[in-house]
C-alpha positions in Angstrom: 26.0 139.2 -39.7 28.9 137.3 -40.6 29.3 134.1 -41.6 32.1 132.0 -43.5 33.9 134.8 -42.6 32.1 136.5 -45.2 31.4 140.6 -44.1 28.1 140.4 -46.2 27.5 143.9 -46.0 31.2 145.2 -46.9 31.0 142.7 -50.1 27.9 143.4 -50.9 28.5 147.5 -51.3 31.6 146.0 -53.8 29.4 144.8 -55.8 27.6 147.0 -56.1 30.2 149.7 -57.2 31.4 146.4 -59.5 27.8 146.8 -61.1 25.6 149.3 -60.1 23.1 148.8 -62.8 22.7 144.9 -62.3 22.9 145.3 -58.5 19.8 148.3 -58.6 17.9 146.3 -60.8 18.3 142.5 -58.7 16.8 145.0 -55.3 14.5 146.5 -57.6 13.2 142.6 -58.4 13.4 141.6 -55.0 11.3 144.8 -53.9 8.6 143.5 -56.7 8.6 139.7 -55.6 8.5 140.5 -52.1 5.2 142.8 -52.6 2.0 142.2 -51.4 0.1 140.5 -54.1 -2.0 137.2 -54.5 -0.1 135.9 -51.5 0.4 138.1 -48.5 4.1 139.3 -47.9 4.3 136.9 -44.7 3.3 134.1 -46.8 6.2 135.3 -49.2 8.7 135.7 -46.6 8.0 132.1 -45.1 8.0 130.6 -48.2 11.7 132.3 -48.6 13.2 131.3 -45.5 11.8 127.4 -46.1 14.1 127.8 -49.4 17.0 129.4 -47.7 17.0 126.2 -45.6 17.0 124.3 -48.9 19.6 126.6 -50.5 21.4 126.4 -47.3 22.0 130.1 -47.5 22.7 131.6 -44.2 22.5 135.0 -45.8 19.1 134.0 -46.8 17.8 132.3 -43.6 19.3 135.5 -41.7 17.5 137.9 -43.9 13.9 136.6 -44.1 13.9 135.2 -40.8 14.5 138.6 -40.1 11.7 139.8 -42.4 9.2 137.2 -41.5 9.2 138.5 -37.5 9.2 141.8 -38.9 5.6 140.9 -41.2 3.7 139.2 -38.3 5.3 135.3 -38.0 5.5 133.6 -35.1 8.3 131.2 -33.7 5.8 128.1 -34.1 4.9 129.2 -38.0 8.7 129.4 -38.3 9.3 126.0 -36.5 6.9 124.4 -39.0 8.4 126.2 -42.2 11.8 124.7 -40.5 10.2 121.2 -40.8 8.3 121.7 -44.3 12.1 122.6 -45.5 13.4 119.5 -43.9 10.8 117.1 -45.2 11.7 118.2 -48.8 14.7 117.8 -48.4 14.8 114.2 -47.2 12.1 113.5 -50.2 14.5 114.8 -52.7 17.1 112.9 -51.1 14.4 109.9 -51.2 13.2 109.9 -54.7 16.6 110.1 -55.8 17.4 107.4 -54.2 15.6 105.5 -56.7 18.1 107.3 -59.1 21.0 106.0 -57.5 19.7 102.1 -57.2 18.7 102.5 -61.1 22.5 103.5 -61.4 24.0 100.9 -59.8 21.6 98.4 -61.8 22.9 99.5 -64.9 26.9 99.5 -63.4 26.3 96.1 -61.5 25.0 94.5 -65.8 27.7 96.4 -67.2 30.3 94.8 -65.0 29.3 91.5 -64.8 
């Protein structure tokens, strides 16, 4: 896909004539992380798309959506990573929140 007007897959080959070595060895990585192990590869691949939302890749939330229907997951397991994404996102923006009143506390006594 295409996005940004970005060909992902046309960049993607330059790079890796850019750096072959450091492009083999980030897919070999992937290939490891993404391997069956103490968490089952669906697991792995919802996980991933929940932080593509975060990331706000759409690389990302193309690719392992794409991999997580491939492994088994279902639109509603999807649907619920969606929201588990979502709710982290609005507590990060939350917490820091508190952040931002502590920095206007401190501006607010340094002005006056």
């Amino acid at each position: 896909m295409t996005f940004h007007g970005v060909n992902a897959a046309k960049q993607f080959k330059y790079m890796r004539e850019l750096v072959p070595e450091a492009y083999r060895a980030f897919l070999e990585f992937d290939g490891k992380v993404f391997a069956e192990g103490a968490l089952p590869v669906k697991t792995k691949e919802l996980i991933a798309l929940a932080v593509a939302h975060i990331t706000q890749c759409p690389w990302c939330i193309d690719a392992h959506a794409k991999r997580a229907v491939k492994v088994g997951a279902s639109d509603a397991e999807i649907g619920e990573v969606i929201f588990v994404a979502m709710a982290m996102a609005a507590g990060a923006a939350w917490s820091h929140g508190g952040l931002a009143l502590q920095c206007t506390e401190k501006h607010r006594g340094a002005t006056g």
